[in-house]
NUMAR-140175 format. One record per residue: x, y, z of N, C-alpha, C, O, CB in turn; residue in one letter; residue number from 0. Coordinates in nm, 2 decimals, decimal comma, padded with zeros to 4 digits. Glycine has a CB too. Layout:
% residues N
REC | X | Y | Z | X | Y | Z | X | Y | Z | X | Y | Z | X | Y | Z | A | NUM
...
% end
This chain:
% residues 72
REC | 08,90 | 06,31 | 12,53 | 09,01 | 06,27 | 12,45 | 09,02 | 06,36 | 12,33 | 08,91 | 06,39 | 12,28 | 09,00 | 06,12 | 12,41 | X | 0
REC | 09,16 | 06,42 | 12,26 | 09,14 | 06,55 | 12,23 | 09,15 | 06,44 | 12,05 | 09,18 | 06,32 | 12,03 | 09,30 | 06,71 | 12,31 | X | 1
REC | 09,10 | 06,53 | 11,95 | 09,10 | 06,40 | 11,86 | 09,26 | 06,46 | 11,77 | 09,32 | 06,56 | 11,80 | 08,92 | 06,39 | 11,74 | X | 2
REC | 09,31 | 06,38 | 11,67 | 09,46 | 06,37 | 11,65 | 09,43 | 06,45 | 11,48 | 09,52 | 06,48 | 11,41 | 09,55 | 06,17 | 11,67 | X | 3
REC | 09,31 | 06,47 | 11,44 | 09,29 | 06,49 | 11,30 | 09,32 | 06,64 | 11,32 | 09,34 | 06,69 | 11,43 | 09,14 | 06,44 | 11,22 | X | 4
REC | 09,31 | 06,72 | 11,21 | 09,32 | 06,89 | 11,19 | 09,19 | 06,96 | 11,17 | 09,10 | 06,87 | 11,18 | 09,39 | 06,93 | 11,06 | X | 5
REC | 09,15 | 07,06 | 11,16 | 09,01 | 07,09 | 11,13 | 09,03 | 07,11 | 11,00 | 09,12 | 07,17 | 10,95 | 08,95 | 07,20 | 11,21 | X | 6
REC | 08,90 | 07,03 | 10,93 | 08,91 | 07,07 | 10,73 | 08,84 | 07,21 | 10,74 | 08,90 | 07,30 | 10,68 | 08,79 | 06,93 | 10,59 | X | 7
REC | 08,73 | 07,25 | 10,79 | 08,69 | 07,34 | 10,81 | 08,76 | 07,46 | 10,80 | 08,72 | 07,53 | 10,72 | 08,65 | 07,33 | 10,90 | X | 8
REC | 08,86 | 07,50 | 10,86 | 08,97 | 07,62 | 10,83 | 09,05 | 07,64 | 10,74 | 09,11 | 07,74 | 10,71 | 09,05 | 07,65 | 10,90 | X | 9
REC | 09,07 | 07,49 | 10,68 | 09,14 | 07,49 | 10,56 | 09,11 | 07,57 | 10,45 | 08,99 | 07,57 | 10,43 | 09,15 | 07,37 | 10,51 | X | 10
REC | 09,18 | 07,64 | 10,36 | 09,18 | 07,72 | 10,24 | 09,28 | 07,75 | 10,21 | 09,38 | 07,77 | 10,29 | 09,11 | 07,82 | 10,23 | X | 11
REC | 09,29 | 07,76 | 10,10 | 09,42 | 07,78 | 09,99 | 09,48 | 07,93 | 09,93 | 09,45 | 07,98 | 09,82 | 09,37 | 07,70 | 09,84 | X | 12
REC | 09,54 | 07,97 | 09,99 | 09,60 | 08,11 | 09,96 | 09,62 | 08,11 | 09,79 | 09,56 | 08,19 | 09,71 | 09,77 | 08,12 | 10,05 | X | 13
REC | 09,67 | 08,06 | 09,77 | 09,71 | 08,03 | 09,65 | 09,58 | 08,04 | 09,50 | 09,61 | 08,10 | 09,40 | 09,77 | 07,88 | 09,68 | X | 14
REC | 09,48 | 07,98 | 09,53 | 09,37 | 08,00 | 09,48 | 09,33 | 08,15 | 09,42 | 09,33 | 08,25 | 09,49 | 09,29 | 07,94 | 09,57 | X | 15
REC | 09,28 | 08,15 | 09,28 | 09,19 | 08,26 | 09,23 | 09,08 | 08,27 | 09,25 | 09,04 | 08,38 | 09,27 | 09,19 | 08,29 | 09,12 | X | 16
REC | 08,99 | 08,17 | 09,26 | 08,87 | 08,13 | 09,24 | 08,83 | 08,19 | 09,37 | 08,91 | 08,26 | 09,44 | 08,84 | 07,99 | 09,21 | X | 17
REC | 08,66 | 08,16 | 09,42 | 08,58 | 08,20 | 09,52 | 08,68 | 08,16 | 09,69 | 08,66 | 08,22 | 09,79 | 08,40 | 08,11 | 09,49 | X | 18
REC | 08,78 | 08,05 | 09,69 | 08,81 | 08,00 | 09,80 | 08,84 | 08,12 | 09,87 | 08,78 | 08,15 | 09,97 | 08,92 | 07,90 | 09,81 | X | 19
REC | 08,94 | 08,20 | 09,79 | 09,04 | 08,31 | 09,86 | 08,96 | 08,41 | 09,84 | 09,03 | 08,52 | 09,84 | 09,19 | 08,33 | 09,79 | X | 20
REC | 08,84 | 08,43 | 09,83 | 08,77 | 08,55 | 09,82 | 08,85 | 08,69 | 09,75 | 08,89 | 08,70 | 09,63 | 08,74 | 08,56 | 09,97 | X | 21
REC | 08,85 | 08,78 | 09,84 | 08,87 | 08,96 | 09,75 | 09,05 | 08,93 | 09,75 | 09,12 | 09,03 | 09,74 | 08,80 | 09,16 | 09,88 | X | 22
REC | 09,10 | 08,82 | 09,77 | 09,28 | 08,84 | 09,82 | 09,31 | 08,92 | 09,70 | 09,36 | 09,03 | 09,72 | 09,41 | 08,68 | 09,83 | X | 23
REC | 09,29 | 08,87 | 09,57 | 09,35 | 08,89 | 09,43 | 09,31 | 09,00 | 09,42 | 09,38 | 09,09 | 09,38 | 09,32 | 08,80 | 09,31 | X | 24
REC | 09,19 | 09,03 | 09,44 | 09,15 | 09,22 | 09,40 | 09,21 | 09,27 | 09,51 | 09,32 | 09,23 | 09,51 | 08,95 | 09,29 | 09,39 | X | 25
REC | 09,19 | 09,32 | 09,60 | 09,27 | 09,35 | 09,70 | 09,41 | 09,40 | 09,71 | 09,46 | 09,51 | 09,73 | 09,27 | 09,25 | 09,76 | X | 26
REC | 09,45 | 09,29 | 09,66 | 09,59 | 09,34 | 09,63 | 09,67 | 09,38 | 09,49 | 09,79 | 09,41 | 09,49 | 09,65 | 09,25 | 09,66 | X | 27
REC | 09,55 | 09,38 | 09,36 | 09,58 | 09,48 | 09,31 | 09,58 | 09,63 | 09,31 | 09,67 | 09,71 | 09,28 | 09,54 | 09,45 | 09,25 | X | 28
REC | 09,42 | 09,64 | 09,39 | 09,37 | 09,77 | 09,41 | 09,48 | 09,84 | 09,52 | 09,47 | 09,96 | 09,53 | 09,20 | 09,76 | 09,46 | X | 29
REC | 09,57 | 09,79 | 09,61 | 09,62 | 09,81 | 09,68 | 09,78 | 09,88 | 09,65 | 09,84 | 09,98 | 09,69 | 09,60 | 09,71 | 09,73 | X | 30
REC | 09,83 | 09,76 | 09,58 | 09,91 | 09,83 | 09,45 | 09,93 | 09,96 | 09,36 | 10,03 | 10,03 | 09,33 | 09,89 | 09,76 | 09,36 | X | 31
REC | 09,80 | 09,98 | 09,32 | 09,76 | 10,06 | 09,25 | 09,68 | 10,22 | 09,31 | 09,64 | 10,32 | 09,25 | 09,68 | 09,96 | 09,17 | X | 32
REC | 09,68 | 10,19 | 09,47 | 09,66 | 10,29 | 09,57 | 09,82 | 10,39 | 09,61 | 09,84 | 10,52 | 09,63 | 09,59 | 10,18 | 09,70 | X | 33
REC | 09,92 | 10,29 | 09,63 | 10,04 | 10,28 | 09,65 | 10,11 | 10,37 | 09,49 | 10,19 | 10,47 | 09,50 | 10,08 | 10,11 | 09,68 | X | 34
REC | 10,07 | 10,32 | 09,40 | 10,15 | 10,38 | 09,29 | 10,10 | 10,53 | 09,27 | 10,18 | 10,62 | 09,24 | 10,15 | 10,29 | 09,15 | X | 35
REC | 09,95 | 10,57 | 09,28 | 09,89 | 10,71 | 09,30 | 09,95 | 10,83 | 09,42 | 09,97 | 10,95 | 09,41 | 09,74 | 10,67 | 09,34 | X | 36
REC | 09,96 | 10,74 | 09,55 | 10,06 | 10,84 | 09,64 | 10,20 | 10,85 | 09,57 | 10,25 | 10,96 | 09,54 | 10,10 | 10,77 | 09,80 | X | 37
REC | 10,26 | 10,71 | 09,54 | 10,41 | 10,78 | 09,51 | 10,40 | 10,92 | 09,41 | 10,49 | 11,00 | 09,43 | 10,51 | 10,66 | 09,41 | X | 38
REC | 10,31 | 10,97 | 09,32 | 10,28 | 11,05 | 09,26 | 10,25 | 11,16 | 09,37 | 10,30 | 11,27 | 09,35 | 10,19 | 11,00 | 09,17 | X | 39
REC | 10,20 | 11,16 | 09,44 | 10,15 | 11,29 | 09,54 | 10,28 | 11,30 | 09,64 | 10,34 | 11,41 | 09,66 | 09,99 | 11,25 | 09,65 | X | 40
REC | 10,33 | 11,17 | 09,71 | 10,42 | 11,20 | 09,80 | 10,62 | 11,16 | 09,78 | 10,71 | 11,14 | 09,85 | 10,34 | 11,13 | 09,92 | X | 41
REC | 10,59 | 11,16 | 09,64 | 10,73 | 11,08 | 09,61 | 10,76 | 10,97 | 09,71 | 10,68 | 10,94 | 09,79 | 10,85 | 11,19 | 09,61 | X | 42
REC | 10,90 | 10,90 | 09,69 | 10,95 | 10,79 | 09,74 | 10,97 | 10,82 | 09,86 | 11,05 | 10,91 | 09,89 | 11,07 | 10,74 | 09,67 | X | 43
REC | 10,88 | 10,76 | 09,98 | 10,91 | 10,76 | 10,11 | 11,00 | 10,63 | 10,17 | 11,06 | 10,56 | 10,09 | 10,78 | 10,78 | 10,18 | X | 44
REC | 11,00 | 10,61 | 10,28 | 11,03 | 10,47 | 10,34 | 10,93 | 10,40 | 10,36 | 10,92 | 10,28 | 10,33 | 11,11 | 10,46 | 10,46 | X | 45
REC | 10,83 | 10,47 | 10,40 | 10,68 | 10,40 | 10,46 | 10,66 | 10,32 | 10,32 | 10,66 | 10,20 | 10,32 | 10,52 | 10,53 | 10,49 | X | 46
REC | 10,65 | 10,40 | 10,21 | 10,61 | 10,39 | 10,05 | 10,70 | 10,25 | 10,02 | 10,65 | 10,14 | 10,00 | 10,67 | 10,55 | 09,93 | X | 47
REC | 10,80 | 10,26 | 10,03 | 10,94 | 10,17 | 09,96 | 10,86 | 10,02 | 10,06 | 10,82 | 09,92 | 10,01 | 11,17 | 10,24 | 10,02 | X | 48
REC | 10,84 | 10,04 | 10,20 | 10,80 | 09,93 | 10,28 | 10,67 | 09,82 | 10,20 | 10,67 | 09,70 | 10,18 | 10,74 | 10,00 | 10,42 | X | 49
REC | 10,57 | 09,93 | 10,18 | 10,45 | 09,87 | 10,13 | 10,45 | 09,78 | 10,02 | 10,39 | 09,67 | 10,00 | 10,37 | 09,97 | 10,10 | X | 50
REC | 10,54 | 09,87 | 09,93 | 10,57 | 09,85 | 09,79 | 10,62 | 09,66 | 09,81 | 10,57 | 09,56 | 09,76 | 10,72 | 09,99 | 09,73 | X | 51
REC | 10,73 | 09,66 | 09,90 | 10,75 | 09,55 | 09,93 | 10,64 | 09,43 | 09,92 | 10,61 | 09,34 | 09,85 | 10,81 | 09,57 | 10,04 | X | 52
REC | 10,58 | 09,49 | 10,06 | 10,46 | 09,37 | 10,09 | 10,37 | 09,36 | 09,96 | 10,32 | 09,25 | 09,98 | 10,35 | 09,43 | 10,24 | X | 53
REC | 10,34 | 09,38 | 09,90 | 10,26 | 09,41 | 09,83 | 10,30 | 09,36 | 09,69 | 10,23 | 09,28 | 09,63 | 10,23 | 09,54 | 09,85 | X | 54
REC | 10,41 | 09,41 | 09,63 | 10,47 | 09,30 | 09,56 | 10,49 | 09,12 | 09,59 | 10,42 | 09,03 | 09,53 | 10,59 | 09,34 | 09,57 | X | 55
REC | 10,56 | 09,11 | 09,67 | 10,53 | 09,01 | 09,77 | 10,41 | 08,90 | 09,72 | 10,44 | 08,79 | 09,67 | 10,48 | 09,09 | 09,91 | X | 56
REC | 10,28 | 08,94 | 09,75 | 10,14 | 08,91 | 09,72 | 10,11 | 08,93 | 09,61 | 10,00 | 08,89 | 09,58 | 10,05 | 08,97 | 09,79 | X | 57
REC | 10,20 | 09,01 | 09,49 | 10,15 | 09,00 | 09,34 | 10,21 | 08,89 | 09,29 | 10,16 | 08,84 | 09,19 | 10,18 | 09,12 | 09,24 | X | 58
REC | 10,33 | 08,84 | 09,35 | 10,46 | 08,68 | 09,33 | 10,39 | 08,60 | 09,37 | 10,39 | 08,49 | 09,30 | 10,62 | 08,66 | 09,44 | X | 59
REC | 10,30 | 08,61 | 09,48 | 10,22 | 08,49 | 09,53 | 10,12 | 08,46 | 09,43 | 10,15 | 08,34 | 09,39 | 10,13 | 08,51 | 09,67 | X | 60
REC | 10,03 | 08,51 | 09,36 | 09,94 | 08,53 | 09,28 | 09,96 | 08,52 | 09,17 | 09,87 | 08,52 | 09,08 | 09,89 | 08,61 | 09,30 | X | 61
REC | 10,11 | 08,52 | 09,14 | 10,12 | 08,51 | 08,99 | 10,06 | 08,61 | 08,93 | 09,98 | 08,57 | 08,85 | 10,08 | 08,40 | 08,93 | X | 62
REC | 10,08 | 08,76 | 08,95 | 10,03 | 08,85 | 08,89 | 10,15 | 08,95 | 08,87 | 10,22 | 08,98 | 08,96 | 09,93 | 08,90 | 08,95 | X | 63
REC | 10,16 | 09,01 | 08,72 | 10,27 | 09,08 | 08,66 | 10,27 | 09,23 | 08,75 | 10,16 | 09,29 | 08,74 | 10,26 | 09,10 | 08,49 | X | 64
REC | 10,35 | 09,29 | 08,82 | 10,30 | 09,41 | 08,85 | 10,35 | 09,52 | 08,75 | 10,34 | 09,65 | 08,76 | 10,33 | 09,43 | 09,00 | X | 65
REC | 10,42 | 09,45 | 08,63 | 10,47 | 09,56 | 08,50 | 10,31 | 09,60 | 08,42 | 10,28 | 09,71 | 08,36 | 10,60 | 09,47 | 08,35 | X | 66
REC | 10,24 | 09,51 | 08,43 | 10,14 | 09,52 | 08,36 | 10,01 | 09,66 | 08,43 | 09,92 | 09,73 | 08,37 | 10,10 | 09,36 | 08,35 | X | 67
REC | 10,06 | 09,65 | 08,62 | 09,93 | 09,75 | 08,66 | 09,98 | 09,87 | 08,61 | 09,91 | 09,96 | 08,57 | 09,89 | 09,77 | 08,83 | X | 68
REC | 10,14 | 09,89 | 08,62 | 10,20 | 10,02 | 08,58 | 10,12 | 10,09 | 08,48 | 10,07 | 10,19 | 08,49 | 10,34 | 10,01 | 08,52 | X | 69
REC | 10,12 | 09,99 | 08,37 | 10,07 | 10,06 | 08,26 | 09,89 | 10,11 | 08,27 | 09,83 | 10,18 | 08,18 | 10,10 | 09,95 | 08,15 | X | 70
REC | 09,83 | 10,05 | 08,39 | 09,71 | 10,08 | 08,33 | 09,66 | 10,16 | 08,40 | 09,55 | 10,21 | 08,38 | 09,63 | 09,98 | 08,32 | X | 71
% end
């Protein structure tokens, strides 16, 4: 009989800074900040403009300013 509950086990919170979500938050700064070094080498591509997207995206999730990596 298959049981009707969810597994808690796989549960975790995207959303989280702390240890749950592990490297998500660094990750996706350092990722950002990988992205803004090519646009410097390869100017505005489409590939570039794509990433930029996703990646923004995940700085909205996180509640992280991405005016602020510009600067650093």
């Amino acid at each position: 009989m298959a049981h009707s509950k969810r597994p808690r086990r796989v549960n975790y919170s995207v959303n989280k800074k702390g240890p749950v979500s592990g490297w998500k938050v660094w990750k996706a700064i350092t990722h950002y900040i990988s992205l803004l070094k090519r646009t410097e080498i390869e100017w505005e591509t489409l590939w570039l403009k794509n990433a930029f997207n996703i990646v923004e995206v995940k700085l909205k999730k996180y509640w992280i300013n991405s005016n602020k990596l510009k600067n650093a």
